[in-house]
C-alpha positions in Angstrom: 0.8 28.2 29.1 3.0 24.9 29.8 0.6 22.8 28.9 0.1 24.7 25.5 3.5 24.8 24.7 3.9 21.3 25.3 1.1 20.2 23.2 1.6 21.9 20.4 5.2 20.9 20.3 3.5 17.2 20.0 1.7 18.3 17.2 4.3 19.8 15.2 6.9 16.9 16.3 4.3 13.9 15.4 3.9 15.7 12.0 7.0 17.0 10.7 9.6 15.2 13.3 11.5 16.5 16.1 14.8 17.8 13.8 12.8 19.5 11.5 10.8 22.1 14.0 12.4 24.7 16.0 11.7 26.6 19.1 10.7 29.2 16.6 8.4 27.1 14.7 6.7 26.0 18.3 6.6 29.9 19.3 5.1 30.8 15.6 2.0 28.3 16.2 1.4 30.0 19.7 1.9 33.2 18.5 4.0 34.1 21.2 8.0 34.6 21.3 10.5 32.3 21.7 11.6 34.1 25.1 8.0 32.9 26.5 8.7 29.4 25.7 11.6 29.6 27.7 10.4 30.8 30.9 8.4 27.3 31.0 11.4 25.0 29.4 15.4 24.9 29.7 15.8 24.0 26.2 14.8 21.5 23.4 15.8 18.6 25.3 14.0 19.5 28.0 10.6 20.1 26.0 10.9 16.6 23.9 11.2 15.0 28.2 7.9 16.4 28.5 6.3 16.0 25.1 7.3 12.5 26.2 6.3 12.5 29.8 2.7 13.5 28.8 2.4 10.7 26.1 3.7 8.2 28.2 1.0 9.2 30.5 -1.5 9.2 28.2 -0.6 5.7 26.9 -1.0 4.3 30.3 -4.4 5.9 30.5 -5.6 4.0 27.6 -3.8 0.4 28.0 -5.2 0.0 31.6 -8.5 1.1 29.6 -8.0 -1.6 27.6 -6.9 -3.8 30.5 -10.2 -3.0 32.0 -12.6 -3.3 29.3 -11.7 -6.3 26.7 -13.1 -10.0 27.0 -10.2 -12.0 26.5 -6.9 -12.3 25.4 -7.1 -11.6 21.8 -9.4 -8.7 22.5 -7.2 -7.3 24.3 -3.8 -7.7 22.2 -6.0 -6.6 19.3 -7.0 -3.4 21.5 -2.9 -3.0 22.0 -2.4 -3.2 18.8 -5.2 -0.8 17.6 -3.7 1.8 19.7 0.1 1.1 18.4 -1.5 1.4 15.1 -2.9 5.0 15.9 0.1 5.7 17.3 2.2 4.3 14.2 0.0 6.7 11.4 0.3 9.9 13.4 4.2 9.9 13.9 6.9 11.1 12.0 9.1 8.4 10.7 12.6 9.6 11.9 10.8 10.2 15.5 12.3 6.5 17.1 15.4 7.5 15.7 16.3 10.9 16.1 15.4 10.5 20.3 17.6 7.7 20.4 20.6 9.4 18.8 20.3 13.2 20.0 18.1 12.3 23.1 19.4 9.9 25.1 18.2 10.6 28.5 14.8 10.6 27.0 14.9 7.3 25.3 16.2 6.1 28.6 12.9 7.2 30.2 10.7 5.9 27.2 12.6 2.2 27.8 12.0 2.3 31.0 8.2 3.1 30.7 8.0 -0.5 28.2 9.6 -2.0 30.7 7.7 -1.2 33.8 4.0 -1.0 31.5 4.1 -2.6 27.8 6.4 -5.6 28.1 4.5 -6.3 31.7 1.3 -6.1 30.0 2.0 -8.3 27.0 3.5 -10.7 29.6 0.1 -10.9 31.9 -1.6 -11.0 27.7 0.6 -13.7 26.6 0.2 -15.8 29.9 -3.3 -15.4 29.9 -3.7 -16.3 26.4 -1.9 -20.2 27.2 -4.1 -20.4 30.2 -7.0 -19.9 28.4 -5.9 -22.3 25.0 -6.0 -19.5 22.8 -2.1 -19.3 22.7 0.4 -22.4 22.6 1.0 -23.3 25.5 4.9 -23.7 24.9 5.6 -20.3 24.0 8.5 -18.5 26.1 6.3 -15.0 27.4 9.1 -13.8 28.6 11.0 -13.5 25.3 7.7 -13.1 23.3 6.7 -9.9 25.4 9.9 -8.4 24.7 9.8 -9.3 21.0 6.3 -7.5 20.8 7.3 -4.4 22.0 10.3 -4.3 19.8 8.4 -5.4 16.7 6.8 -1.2 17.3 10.2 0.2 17.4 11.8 -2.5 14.6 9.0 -0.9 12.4 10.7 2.4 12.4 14.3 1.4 12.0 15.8 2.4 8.6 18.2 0.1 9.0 16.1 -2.8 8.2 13.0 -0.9 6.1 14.0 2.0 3.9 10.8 4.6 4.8 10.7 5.8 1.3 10.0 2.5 0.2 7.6 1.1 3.1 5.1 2.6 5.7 5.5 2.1 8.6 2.1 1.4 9.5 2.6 -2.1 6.5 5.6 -3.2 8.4 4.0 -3.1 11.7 0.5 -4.8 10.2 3.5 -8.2 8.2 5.0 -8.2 11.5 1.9 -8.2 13.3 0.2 -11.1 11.6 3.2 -13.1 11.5 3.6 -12.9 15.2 -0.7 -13.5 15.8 0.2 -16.6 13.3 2.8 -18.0 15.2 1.2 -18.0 18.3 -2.1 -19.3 17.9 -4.0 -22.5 18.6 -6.8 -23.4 16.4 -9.2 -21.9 19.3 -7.0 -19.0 19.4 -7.3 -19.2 15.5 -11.2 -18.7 15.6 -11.4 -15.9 18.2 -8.8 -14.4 16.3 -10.8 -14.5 12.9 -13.7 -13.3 14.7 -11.6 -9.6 15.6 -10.2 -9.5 12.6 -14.1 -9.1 10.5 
């Protein structure tokens, strides 16, 4: 029953964002009561932890896929990127945000995940890439890895894009292709071209 409750809390969060469902709405699409859900969770807080927990999981599942299975460099920042996109058309807008501001401790966990898996792997991509002429070879990785995993969370910030006004999924794709753009040698150029068909 954990397992249920926890993935249909996904679904409803991905589609209509965490502030806007209820432990009610979760127990509605279950058809069971609300007093069920919490023999299996202390509270909201604690069911968004393991919403997260089992996404997190499930990411690393597929990136060391796509570790395991793509030719080179830009085959596999392309395969990233795929999966980001995915990722980026099946979630709420106001997801990024409301975690950050109402659930801290989560967001904590979520950084530290990008730390320890996404900005590691973009590292190993980006120094990969130089060794094998498809990137400059004066780039800084270690800022560059960092700037790519922010560039998924920029892409969400009303701050900088009003949501009404711009998908998320078109910000991502500019930032994307300026960031491929300013990276690339004319080798890397060619490969690139050849994903992008």
């Amino acid at each position: 029953m954990q397992e249920k409750i926890v993935q249909s809390a996904e679904e409803l969060y991905m589609r209509l964002g965490i502030r806007n469902v209820s432990m009610d709405d979760i127990a509605t699409s279950l058809g069971i009561s609300k007093k069920t859900i919490y023999k299996y969770v202390k509270d909201k807080a604690d069911l968004i932890s393991q919403v997260a927990i089992k996404m997190l999981a499930e990411d690393e599942v597929s990136f060391q896929s796509i570790e395991d299975d793509s030719e080179n460099a830009i085959d596999e920042m392309h395969r990233f990127f795929d999966h980001a996109r995915e990722s980026i058309t099946r979630m709420h807008p106001s997801i990024v945000f409301d975690i950050k501001k109402f659930y801290p401790k989560t967001w904590e966990s979520i950084e530290c995940f990008h730390d320890n898996s996404i900005k590691a792997r973009f590292a190993k991509n980006l120094e990969q890439g130089v060794k094998d002429e498809v990137y400059r070879g004066d780039i800084k990785t270690d800022i560059l890895s960092k700037l790519l995993y922010h560039e998924f969370e920029f892409t969400f910030d009303p701050r900088f894009f009003n949501l009404t006004e711009y998908k998320p999924i078109e910000v991502y794709n500019e930032l994307l292709k300026h960031f491929f753009m300013g990276i690339l040698t004319d080798k890397g150029k060619k490969l690139y071209d050849q994903y992008e068909k």
